[in-house]
Chimera marker file (.cmm) of the C-alpha trace (Angstrom):
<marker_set name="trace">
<marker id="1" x="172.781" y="97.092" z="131.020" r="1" g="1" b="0" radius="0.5"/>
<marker id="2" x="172.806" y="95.290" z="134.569" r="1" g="1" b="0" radius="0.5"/>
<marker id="3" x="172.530" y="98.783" z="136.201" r="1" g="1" b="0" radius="0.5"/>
<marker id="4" x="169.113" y="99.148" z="134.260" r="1" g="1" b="0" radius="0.5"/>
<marker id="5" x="168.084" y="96.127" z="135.411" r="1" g="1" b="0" radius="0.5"/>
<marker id="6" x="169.109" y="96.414" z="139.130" r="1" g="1" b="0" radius="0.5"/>
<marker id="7" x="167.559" y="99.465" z="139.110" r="1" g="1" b="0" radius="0.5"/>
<marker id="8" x="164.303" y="98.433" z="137.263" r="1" g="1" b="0" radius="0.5"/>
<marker id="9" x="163.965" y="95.311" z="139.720" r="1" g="1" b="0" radius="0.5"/>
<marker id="10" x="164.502" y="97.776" z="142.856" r="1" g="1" b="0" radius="0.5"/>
<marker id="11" x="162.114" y="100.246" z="141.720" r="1" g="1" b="0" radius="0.5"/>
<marker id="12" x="159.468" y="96.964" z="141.073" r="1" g="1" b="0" radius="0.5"/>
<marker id="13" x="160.173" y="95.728" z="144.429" r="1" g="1" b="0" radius="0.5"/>
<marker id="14" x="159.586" y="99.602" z="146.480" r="1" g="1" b="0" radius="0.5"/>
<marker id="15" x="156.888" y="100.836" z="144.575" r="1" g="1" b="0" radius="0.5"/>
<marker id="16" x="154.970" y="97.603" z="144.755" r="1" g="1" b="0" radius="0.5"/>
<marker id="17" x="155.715" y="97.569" z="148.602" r="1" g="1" b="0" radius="0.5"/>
<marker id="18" x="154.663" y="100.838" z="148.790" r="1" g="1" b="0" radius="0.5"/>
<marker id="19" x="151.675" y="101.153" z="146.908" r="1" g="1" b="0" radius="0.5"/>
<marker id="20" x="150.311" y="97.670" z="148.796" r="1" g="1" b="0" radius="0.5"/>
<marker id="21" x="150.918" y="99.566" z="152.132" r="1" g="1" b="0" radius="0.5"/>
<marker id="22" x="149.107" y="103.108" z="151.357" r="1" g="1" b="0" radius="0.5"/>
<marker id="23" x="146.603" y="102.225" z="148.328" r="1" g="1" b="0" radius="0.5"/>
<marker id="24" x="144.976" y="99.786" z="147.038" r="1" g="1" b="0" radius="0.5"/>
<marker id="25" x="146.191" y="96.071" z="146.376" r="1" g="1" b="0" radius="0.5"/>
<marker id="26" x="144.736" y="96.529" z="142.649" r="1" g="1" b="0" radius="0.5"/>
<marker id="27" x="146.944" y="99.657" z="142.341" r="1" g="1" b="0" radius="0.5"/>
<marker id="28" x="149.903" y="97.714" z="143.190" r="1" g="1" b="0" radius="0.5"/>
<marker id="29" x="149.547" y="95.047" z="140.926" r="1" g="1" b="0" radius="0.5"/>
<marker id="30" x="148.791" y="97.203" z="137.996" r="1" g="1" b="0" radius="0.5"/>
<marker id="31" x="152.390" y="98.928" z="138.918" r="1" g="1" b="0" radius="0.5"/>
<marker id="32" x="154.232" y="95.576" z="139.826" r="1" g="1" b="0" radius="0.5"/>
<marker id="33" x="152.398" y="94.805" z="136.285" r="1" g="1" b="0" radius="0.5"/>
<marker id="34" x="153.539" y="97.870" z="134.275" r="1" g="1" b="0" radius="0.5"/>
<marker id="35" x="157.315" y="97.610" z="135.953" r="1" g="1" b="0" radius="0.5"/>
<marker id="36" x="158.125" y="93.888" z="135.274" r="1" g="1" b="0" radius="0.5"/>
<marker id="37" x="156.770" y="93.834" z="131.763" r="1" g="1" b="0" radius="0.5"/>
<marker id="38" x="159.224" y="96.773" z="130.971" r="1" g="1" b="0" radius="0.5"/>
<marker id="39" x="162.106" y="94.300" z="132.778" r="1" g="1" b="0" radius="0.5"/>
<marker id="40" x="160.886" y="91.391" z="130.990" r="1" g="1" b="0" radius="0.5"/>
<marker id="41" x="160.823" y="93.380" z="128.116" r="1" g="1" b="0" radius="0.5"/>
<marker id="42" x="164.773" y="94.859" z="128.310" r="1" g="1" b="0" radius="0.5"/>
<marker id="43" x="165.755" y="91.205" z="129.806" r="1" g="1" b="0" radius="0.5"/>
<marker id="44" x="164.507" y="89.678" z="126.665" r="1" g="1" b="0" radius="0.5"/>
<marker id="45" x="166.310" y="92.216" z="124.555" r="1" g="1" b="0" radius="0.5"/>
<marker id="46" x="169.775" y="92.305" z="126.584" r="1" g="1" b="0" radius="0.5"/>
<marker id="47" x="169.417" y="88.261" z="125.435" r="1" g="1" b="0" radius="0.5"/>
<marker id="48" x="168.396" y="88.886" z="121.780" r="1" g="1" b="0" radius="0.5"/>
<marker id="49" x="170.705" y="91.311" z="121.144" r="1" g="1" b="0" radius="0.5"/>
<marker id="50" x="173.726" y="89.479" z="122.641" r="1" g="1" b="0" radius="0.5"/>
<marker id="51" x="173.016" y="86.747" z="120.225" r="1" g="1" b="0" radius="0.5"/>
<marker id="52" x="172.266" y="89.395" z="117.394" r="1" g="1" b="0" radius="0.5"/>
<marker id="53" x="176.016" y="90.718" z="117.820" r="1" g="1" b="0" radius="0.5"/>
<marker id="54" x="177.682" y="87.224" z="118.702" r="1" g="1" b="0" radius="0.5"/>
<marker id="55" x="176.317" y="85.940" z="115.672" r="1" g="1" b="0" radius="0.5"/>
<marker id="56" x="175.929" y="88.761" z="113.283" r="1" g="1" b="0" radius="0.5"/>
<marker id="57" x="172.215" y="87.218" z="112.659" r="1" g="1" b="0" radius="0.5"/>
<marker id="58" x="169.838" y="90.374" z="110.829" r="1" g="1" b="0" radius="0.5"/>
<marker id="59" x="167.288" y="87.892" z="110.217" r="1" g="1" b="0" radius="0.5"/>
<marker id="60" x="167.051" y="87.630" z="114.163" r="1" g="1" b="0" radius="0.5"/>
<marker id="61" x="166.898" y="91.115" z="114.313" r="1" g="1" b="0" radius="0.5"/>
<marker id="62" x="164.550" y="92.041" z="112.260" r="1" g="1" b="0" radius="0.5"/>
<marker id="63" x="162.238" y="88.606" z="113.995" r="1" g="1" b="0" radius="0.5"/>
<marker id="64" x="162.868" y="89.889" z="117.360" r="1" g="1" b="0" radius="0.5"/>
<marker id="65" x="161.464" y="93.286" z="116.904" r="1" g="1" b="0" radius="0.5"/>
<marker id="66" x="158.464" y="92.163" z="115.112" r="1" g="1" b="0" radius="0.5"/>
<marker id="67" x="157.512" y="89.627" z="117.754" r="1" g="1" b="0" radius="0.5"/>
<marker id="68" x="158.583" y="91.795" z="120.530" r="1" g="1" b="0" radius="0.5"/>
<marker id="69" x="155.760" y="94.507" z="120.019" r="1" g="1" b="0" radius="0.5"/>
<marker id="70" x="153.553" y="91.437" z="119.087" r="1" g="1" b="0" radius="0.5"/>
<marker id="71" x="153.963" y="89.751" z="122.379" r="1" g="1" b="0" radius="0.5"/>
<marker id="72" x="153.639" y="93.402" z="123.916" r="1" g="1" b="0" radius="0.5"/>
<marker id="73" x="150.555" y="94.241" z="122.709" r="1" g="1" b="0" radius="0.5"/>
<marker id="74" x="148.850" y="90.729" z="123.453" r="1" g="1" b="0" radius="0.5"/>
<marker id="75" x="149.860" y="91.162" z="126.888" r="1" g="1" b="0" radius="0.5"/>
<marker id="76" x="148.856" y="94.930" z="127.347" r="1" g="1" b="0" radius="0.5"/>
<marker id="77" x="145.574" y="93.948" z="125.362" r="1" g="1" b="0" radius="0.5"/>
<marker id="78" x="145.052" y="90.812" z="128.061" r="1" g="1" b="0" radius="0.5"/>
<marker id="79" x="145.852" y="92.975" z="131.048" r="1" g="1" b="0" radius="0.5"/>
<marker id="80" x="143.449" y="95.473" z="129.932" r="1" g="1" b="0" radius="0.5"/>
<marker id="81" x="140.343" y="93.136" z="130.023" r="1" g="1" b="0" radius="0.5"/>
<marker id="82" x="141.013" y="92.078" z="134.068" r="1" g="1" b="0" radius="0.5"/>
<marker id="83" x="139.168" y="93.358" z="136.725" r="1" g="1" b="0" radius="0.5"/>
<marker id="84" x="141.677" y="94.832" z="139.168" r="1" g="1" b="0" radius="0.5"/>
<marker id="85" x="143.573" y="96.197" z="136.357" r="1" g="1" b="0" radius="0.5"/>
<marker id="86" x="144.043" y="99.969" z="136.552" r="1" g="1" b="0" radius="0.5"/>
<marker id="87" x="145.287" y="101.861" z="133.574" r="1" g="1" b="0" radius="0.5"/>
<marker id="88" x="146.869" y="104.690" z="135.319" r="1" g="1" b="0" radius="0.5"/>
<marker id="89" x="149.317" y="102.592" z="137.884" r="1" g="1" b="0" radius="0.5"/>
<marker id="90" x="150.355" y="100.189" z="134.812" r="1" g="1" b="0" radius="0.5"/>
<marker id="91" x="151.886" y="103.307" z="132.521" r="1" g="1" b="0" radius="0.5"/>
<marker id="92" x="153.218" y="104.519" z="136.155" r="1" g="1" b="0" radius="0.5"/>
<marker id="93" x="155.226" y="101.087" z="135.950" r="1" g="1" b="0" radius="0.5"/>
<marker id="94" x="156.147" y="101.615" z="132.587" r="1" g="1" b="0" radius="0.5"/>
<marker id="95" x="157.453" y="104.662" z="133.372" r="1" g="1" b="0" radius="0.5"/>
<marker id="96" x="159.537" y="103.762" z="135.668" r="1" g="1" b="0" radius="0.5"/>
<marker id="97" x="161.941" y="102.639" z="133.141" r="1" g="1" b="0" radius="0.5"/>
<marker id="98" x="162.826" y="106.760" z="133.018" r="1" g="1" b="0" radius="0.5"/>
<marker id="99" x="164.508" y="105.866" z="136.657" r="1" g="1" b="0" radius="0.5"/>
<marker id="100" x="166.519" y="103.056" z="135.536" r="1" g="1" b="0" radius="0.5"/>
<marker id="101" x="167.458" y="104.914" z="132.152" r="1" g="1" b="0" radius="0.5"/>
<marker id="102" x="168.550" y="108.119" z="134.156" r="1" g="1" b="0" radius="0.5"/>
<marker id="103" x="171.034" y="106.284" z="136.692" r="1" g="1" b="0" radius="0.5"/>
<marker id="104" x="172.316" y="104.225" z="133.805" r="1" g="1" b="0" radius="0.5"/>
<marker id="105" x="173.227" y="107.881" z="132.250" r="1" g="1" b="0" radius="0.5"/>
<marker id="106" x="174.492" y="109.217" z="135.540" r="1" g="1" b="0" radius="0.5"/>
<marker id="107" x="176.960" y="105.765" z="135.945" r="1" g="1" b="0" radius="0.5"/>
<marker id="108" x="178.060" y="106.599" z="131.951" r="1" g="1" b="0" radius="0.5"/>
<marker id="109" x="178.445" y="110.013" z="132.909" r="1" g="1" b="0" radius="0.5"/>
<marker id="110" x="180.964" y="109.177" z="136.153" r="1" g="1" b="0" radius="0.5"/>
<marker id="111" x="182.657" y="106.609" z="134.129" r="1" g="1" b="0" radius="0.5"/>
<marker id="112" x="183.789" y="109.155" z="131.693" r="1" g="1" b="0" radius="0.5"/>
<marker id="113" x="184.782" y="111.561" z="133.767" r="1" g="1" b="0" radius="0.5"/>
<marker id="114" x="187.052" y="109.481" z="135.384" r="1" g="1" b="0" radius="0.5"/>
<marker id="115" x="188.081" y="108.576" z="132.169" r="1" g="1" b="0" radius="0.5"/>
<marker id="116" x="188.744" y="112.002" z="130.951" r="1" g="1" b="0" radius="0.5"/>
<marker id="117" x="190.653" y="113.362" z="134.555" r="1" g="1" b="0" radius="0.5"/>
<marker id="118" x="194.166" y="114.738" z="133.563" r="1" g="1" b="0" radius="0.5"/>
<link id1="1" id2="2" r="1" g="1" b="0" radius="0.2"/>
<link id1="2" id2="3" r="1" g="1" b="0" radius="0.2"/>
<link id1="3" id2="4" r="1" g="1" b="0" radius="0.2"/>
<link id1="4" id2="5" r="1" g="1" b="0" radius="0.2"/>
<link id1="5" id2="6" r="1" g="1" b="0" radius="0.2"/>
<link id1="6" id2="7" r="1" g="1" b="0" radius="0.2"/>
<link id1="7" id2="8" r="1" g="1" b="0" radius="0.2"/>
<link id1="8" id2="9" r="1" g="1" b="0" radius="0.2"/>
<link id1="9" id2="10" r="1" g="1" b="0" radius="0.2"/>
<link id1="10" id2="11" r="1" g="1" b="0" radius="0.2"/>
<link id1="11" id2="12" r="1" g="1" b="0" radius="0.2"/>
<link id1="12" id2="13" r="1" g="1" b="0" radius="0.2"/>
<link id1="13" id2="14" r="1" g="1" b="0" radius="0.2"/>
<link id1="14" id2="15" r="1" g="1" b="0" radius="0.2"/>
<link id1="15" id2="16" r="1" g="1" b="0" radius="0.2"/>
<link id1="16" id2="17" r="1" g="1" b="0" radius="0.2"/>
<link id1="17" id2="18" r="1" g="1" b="0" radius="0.2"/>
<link id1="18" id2="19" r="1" g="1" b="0" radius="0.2"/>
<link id1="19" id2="20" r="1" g="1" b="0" radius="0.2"/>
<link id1="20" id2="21" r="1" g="1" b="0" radius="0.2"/>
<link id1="21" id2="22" r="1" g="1" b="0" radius="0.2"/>
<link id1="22" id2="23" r="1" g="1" b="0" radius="0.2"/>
<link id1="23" id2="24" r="1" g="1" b="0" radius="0.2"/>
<link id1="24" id2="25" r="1" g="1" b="0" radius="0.2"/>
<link id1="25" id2="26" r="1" g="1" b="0" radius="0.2"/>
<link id1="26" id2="27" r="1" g="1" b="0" radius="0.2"/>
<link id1="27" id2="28" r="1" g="1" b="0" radius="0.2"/>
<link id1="28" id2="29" r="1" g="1" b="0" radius="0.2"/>
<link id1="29" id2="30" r="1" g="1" b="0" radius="0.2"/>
<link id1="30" id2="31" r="1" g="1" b="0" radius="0.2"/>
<link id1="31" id2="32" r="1" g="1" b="0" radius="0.2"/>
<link id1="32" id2="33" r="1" g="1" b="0" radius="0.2"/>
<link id1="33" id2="34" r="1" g="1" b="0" radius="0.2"/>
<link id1="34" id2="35" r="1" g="1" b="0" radius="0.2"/>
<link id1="35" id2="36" r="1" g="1" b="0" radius="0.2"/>
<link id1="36" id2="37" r="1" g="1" b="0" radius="0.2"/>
<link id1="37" id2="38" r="1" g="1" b="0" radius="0.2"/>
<link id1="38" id2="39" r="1" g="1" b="0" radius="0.2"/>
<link id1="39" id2="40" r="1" g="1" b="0" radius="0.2"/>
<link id1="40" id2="41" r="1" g="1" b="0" radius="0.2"/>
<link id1="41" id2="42" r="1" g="1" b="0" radius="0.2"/>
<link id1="42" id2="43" r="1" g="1" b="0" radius="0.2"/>
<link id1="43" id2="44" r="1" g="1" b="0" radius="0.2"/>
<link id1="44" id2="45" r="1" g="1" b="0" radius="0.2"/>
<link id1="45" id2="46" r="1" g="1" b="0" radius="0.2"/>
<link id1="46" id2="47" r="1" g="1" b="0" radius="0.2"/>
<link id1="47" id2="48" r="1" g="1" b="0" radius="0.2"/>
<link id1="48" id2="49" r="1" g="1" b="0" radius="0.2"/>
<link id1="49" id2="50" r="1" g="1" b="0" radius="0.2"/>
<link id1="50" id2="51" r="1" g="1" b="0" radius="0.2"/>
<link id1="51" id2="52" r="1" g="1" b="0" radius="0.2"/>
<link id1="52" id2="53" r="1" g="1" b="0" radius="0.2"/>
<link id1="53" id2="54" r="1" g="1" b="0" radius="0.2"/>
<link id1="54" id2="55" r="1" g="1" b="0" radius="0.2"/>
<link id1="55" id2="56" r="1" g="1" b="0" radius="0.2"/>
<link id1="56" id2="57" r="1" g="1" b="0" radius="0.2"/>
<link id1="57" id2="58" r="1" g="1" b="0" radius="0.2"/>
<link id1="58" id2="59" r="1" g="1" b="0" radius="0.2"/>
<link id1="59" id2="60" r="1" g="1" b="0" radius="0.2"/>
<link id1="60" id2="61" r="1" g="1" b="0" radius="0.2"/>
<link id1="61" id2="62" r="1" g="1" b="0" radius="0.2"/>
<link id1="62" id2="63" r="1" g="1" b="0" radius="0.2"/>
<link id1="63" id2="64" r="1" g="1" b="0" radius="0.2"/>
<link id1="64" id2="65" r="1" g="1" b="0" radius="0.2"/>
<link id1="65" id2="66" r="1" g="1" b="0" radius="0.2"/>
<link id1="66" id2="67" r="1" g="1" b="0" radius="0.2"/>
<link id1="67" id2="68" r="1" g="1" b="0" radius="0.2"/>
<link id1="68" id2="69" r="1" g="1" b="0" radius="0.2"/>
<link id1="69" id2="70" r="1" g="1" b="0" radius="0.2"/>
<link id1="70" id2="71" r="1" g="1" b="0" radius="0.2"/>
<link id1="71" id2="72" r="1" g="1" b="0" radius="0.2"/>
<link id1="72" id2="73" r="1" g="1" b="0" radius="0.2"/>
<link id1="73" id2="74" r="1" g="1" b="0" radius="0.2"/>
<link id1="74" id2="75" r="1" g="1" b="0" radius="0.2"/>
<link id1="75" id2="76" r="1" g="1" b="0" radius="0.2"/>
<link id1="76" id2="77" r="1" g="1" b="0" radius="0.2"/>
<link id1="77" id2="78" r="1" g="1" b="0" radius="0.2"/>
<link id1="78" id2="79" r="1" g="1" b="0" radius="0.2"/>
<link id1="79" id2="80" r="1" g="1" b="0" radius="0.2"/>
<link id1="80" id2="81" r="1" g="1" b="0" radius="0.2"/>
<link id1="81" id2="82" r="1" g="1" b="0" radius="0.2"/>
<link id1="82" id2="83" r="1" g="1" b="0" radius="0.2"/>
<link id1="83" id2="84" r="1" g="1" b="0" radius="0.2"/>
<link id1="84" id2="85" r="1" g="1" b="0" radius="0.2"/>
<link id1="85" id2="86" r="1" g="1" b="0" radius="0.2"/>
<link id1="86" id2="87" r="1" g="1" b="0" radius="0.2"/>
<link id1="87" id2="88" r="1" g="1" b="0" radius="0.2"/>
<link id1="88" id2="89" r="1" g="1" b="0" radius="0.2"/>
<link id1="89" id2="90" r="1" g="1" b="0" radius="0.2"/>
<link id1="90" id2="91" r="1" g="1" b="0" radius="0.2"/>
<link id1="91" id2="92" r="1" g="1" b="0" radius="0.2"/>
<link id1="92" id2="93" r="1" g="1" b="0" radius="0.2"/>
<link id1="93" id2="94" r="1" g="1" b="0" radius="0.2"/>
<link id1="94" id2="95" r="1" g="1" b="0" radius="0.2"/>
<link id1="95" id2="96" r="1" g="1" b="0" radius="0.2"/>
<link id1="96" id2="97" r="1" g="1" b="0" radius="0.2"/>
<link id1="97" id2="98" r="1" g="1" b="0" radius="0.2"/>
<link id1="98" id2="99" r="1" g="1" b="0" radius="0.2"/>
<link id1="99" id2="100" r="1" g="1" b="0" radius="0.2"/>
<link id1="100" id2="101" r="1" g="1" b="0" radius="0.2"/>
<link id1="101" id2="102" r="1" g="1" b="0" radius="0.2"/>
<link id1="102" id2="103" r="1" g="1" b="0" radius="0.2"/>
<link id1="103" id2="104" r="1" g="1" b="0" radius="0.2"/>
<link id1="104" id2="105" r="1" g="1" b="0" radius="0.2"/>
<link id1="105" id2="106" r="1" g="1" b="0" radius="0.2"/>
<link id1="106" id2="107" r="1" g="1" b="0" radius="0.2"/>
<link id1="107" id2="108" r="1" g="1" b="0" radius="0.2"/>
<link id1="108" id2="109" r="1" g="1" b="0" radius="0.2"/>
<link id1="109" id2="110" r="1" g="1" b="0" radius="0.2"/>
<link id1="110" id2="111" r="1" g="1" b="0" radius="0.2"/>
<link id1="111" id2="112" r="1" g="1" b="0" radius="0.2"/>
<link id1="112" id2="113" r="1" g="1" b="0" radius="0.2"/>
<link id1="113" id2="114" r="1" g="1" b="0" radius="0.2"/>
<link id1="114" id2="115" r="1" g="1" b="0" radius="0.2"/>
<link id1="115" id2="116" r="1" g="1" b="0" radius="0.2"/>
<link id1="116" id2="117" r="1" g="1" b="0" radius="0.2"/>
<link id1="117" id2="118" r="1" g="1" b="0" radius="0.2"/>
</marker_set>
């Protein structure tokens, strides 16, 4: 899970650097925007889960998926209504998660083949 979230804060950090320097400072925002709600969002669930498993608790699962999407969709629904927001470069940082999910598999993916070498 820390390689997701190394990678997730890296990709935050470049594309918002990047898109500031050739677009617009409202694109940037909506991407720094879409990107750190989607490491807020596995951050939060790397913590609920850990204390899911430590404490066997289904009761917390069950309360921290329902609130998750709840808390999602007040802040995609609040985001929506601002004035620099821009739809497109928000779902671009929510995407990005497809980054961090791919070197995650590619680090699995080393780690057992090392594991499996004869």
């Amino acid at each position: 899970m820390k390689i997701v979230l190394i990678v997730q804060s890296v990709v935050t950090l470049i594309g918002g650097l990047l898109l500031q320097y050739f677009y617009a400072p409202q694109q940037a925002l909506s991407f720094v925007a879409g990107s750190l709600t989607i490491l807020t969002s596995c951050i939060l669930l790397a913590v609920g889960f850990s204390l899911i498993f430590r404490k066997k608790l289904i009761a917390l699962a069950i309360g921290i998926i329902v609130f998750k999407y709840a808390i999602l969709g007040i802040i995609i629904f609040t985001l929506v209504k601002l004035s620099w927001f821009s739809p497109l470069w928000f779902s671009m940082g929510v995407a990005s998660l497809i980054l961090s999910a791919i070197s995650f598999a590619v680090k699995e993916a080393s780690r057992e083949g090392k594991d499996n070498v004869v």
